[in-house]
C-alpha positions as a printed NumPy array, in Angstrom:
array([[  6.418,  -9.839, -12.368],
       [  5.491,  -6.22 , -11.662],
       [  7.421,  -3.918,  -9.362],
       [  5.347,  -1.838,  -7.148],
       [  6.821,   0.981,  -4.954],
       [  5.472,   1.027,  -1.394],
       [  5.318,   4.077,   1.397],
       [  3.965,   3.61 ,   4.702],
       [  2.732,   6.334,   7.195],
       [  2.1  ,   6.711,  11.021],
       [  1.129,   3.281,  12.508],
       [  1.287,   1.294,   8.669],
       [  4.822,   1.497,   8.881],
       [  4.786,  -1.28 ,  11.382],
       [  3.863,  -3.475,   8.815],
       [  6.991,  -2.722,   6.835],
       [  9.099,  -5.93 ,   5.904],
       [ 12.068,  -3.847,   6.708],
       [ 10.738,  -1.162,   8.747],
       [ 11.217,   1.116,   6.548],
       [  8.534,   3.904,   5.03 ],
       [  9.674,   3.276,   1.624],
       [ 10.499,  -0.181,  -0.301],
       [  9.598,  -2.254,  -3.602],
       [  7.483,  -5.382,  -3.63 ],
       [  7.631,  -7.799,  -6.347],
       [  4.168,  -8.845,  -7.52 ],
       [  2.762, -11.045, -10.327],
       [  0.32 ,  -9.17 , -12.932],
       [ -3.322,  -8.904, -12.374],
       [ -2.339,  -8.047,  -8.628],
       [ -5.116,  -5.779,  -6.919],
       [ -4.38 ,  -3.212,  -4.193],
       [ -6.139,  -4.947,  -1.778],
       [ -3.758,  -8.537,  -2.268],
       [ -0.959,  -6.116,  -1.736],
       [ -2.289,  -5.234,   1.727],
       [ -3.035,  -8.762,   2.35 ],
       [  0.678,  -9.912,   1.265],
       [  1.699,  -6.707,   3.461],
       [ -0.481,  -8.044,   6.542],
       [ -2.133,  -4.755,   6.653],
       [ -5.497,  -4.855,   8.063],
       [ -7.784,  -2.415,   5.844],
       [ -9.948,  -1.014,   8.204],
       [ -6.921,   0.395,   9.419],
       [ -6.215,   1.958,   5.994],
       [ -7.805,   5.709,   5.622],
       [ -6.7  ,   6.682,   2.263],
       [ -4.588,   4.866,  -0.472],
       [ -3.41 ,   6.954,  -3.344],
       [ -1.807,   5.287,  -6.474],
       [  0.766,   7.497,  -8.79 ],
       [ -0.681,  10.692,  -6.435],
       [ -4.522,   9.761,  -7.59 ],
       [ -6.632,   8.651,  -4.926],
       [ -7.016,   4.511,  -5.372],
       [ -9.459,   1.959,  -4.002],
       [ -8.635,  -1.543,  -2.957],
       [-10.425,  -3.161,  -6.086],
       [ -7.925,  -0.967,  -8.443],
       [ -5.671,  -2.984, -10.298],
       [ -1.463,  -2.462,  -9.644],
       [  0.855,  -1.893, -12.903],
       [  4.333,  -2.291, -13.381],
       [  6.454,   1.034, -11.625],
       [  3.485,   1.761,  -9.927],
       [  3.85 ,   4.002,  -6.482],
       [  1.375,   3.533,  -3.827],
       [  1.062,   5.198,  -0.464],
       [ -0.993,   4.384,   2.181],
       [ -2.35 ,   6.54 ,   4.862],
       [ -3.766,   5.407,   8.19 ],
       [ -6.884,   6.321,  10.003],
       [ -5.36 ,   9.413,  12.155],
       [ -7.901,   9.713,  15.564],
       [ -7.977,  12.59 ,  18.049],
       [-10.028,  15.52 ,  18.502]])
């Protein structure tokens, strides 16, 4: 199993299993970035930016052990 560290901004943090910005989520190898958001619920279109170990990521990227992940949410206004 790999253990991936988790933080959730603005509106994403709703889909926090403990409502929390920051927390751990056991996955098995080969997981993708875009199964994490689906085991998170997250809806990607609602996903502006994901960054993995502070290097922007894409959802096809593959997840490693003690990997960190952040994802950002589309921010409107004007």
């Amino acid at each position: 199993m790999l253990e991936v560290k988790v933080k959730l901004y603005g509106e994403l943090e709703k889909f926090s299993p403990n409502h929390q910005e920051k927390f751990s989520v056991q996955l098995p190898p080969g997981t993708l970035i875009k199964e994490l958001l689906d085991r998170l619920k997250i809806p990607a279109h609602q996903v502006m930016l994901i960054i993995k170990n502070g290097i922007k990521a894409k959802e096809d990227d593959l997840l490693d052990n003690g990997d960190e992940v952040i994802f950002l949410p589309i921010v409107g206004g004007g």
